[in-house]
SEBA-483920 format. One record per residue (C-alpha): x, y, z; residue in one letter. Coordinates in steps of 0.2 Angstrom, whole numbers, plus 5000, padded with zeros to 4 digits. Layout:
BEGIN
XYZA;...
//
This chain:
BEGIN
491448434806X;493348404807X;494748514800X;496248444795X;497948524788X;499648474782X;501148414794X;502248524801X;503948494810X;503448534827X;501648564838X;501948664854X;500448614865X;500448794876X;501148964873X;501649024891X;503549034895X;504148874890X;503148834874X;503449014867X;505249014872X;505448844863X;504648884850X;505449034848X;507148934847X;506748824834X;505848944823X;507349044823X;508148894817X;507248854801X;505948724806X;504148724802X;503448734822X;501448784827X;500848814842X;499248784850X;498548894864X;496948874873X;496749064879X;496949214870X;498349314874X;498649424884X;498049334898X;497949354918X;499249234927X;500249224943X;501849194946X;502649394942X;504349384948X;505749374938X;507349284946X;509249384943X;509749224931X;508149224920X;508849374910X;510349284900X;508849184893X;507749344889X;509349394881X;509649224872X;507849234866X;508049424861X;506549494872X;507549584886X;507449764880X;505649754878X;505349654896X;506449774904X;505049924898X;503849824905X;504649784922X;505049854939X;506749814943X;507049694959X;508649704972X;508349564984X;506849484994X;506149545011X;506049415024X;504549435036X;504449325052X;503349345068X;504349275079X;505749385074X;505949585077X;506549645061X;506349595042X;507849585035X;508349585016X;509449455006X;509949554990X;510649464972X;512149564977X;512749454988X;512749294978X;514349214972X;514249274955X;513849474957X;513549484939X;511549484941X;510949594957X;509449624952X;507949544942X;505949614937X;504449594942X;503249604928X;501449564923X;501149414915X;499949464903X;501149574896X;502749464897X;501849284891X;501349394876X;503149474873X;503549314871X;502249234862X;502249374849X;504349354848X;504149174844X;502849214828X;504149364823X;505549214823X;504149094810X;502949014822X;501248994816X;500149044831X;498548964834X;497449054848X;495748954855X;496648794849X;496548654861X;497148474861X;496148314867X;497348184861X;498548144853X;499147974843X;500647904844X;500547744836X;501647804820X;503347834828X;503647954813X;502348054813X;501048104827X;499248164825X;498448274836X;496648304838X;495748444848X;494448604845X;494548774840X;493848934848X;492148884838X;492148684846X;492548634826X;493648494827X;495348494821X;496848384820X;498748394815X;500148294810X;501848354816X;503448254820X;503948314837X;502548354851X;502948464863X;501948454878X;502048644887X;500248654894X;500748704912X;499848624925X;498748564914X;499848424913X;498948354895X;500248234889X;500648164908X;498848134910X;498648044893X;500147924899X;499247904916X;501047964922X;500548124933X;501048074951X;500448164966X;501848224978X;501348134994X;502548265004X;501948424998X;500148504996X;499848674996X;498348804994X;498348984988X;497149124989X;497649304981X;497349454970X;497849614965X;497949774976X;497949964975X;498550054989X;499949924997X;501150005008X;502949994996X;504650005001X;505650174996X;507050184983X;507850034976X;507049914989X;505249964981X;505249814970X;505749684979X;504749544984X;504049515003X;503949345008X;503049355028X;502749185039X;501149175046X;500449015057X;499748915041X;500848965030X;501549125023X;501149285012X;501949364996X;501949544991X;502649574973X;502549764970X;502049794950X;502449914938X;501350084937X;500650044953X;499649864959X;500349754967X;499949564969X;499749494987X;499149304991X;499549185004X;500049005005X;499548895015X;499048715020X;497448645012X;496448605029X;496648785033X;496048845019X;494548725020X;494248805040X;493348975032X;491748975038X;491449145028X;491849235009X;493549185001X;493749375003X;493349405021X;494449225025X;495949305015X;495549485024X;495449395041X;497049315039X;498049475034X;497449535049X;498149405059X;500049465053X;500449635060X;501649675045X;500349615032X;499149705041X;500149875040X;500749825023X;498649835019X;497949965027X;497350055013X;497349925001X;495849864988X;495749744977X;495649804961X;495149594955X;494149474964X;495149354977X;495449184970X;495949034977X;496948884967X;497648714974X;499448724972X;499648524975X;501348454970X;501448344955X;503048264944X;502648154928X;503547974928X;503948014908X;504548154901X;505648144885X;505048024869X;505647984852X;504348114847X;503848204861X;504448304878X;503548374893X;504248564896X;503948674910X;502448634925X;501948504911X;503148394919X;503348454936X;502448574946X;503148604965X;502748784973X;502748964970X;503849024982X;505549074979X;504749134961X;505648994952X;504248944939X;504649054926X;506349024926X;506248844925X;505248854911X;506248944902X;507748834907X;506648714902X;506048764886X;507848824878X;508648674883X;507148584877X;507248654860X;509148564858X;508448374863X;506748424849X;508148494838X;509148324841X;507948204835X;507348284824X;508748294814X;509148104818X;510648154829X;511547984837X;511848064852X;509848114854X;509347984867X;510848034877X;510448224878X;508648174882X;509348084898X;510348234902X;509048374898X;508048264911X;509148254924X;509648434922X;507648464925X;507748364938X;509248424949X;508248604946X;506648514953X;507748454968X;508748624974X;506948714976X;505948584983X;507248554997X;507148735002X;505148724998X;504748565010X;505648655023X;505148835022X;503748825035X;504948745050X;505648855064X;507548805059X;507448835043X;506648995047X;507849065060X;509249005048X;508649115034X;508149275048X;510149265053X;511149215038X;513049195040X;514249175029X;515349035035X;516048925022X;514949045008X;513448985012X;512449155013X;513149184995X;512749014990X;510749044998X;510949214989X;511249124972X;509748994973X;508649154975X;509349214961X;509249074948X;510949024949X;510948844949X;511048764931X;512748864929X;514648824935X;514348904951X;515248834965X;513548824974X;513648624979X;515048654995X;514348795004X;512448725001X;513048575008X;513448645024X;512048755025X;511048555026X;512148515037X;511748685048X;509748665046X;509748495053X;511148525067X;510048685071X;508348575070X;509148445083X;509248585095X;507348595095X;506548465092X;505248485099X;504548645090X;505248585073X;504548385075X;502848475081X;503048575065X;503648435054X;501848345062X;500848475060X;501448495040X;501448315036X;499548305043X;499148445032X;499748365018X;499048215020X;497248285021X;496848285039X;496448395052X;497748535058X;498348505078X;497648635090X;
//
């Protein structure tokens, strides 16, 4: 049995982040857009911290007030490192623009469905259990997509534009056979949440911990009300070393870092521990004459520096301009494709140079003794907090800092080149060193 409806403008494939927020743009405009959503909202997901330059797009999108209720406010990010005495703490404060010190961390169940629910208040027809399994494309007018509700009934839709927002599910770059592997970067992670984590006092009690350990290293984002979420990241073959329970591997490791340790004394999990590959992966197409790829459903690179739901949002706001463009048969649609592209892309670029890097010894001492020669401490300062689509002066003092890592990298190269080794082994699959 197959259902079948009438067009509509636009089809949304997703409703985290960047499908709602999309959506919710071009609701608010006046054209006819659905979305689609596999899981019923709310819904459990990782990735809870909010960046500083995330909240001009909650405000763009109208949803601030009622994030704010739900978040605990964030200052800065706590920098853990064994080889180290003392953590220190890079705040939003010190950025170049001190406009933004501080962002949220939040729940995502709650905050995907503050912004799912904003994007039907704005006209979007929500369809939950909805899930596409193709897509035709051979009308350039008009696309048709097929897939299944939450009873395994067929369906299918005609809509102009398809918008490809299905996070790492990567639905549209799968159909094109465009999904490409990122040969330099391969990750794992195993986490949960917690009751009973050791917080920080005052206004450091929100902010994120990122601590180093041997394979990898540890977040700790403090939730509202209580929980907190903890998991590791860490390279593939270590991961695959357990010769015991994901939970007593995960438990085993946190005992191996003595701030993690302390951090967890008393803590339980209050979900079971789950592991995820974090591989990294970038799509060879992303804008068409009736299509796009938003969000992780183009690219997908790591979780530190809590930079995926920002980009998606960049993402999907700007997205809705280049949807809005050809659909309105603008002449000048092609060229903002191309330039919504590359501004993904430079986005894609800043963080996966600090991401590739994060696990070498001069990256890490750089980051446990910043200075602020030529700005650059401001300019790291605004990279954590999302500043980097903006006007910014970021380019100069970043430049340096490059310039710093690889000087400071030269002056040991043995521990970094056994590091780099060690990483690119790990990447690629095979055995860790001893």
């Amino acid at each position: 049995m197959t259902i079948s409806a009438e067009g509509c403008d636009v089809l949304v494939l997703g409703g985290g982040p960047a499908g709602s927020s999309l959506a919710a743009v071009l609701a608010e405009n006046g054209w006819h857009v659905e979305v689609w959503e596999k899981d019923p909202h709310p819904r459990f997901h990782i990735g809870e911290s909010l960046l500083p330059l995330t909240l001009p797009y909650l405000q763009q999108l109208g949803v601030l007030e009622e994030v704010e209720r739900i978040g605990l406010q964030k200052f800065g990010a706590e920098l853990v490192s064994p080889v180290h005495d003392e953590p220190i703490t890079l705040y939003f404060s010190g950025a170049m623009d001190k406009t933004h010190p501080y962002a949220f961390q939040v729940r995502r169940s709650e905050f995907d469905n503050i912004l799912l629910q904003n994007c039907q208040r704005k006209g979007a027809q929500i369809h939950e259990g909805f899930e596409a399994k193709t897509v035709d494309f051979s009308d350039p007018r008009l696309a048709i997509v097929y897939g299944k509700n939450a009873q395994g009934i067929s369906i299918s839709r005609q809509a102009r534009f398809v918008v490809d927002a299905t996070g790492r599910q990567a639905f549209l770059a799968n159909q094109f056979q465009a999904k490409q592997r990122n040969r330099h970067h391969n990750s794992a992670s195993v986490f949960g949440h917690f009751e009973g984590v050791v917080r920080h006092a005052d206004k450091d009690e929100g902010n994120l911990t990122i601590c180093w350990f041997d394979h990898g290293w540890f977040w700790i984002i403090p939730l509202p009300d209580g929980p907190t979420s903890v998991g590791m990241v860490c390279w593939p073959p270590y991961l695959k070393s357990r010769t015991n329970t994901l939970e007593d591997f995960f438990w085993q490791t946190v005992q191996s870092s003595p701030h993690m340790a302390h951090r967890m004394k008393q803590a339980k999990a209050v979900m079971p521990i789950v592991a995820t590959g974090n591989y990294s992966y970038q799509s060879t197409i992303m804008t068409g004459q009736n299509f796009i790829l938003v969000g992780d459903a183009f690219a997908f690179v790591d979780p530190i520096l809590s930079s995926g739901v920002h980009l998606a949002l960049h993402s999907g706001i700007r997205g809705a301009d280049v949807v809005e463009a050809f659909l309105q048969g603008h002449p000048e649609a092609e060229q903002k494709a191309r330039d919504f592209e590359a501004a993904v892309k430079h986005g894609l670029k800043m963080y996966s140079w600090f991401i590739f890097r994060i696990t070498q010894p001069a990256f890490r001492n750089l980051a446990m003794a910043p200075k602020n020669y030529f700005r650059m401490h401001e300019a790291i300062s605004s990279v954590l907090s999302g500043d980097i689509f903006g006007s910014t002066p970021v380019k100069f003092p970043l430049i340096i800092f490059k310039g710093v890592y690889y000087l400071t990298a030269l002056l040991d190269l043995k521990a970094n080149l056994g590091q780099y080794r060690r990483r690119k082994h790990a990447v690629e699959g095979e055995p860790l060193s001893s």
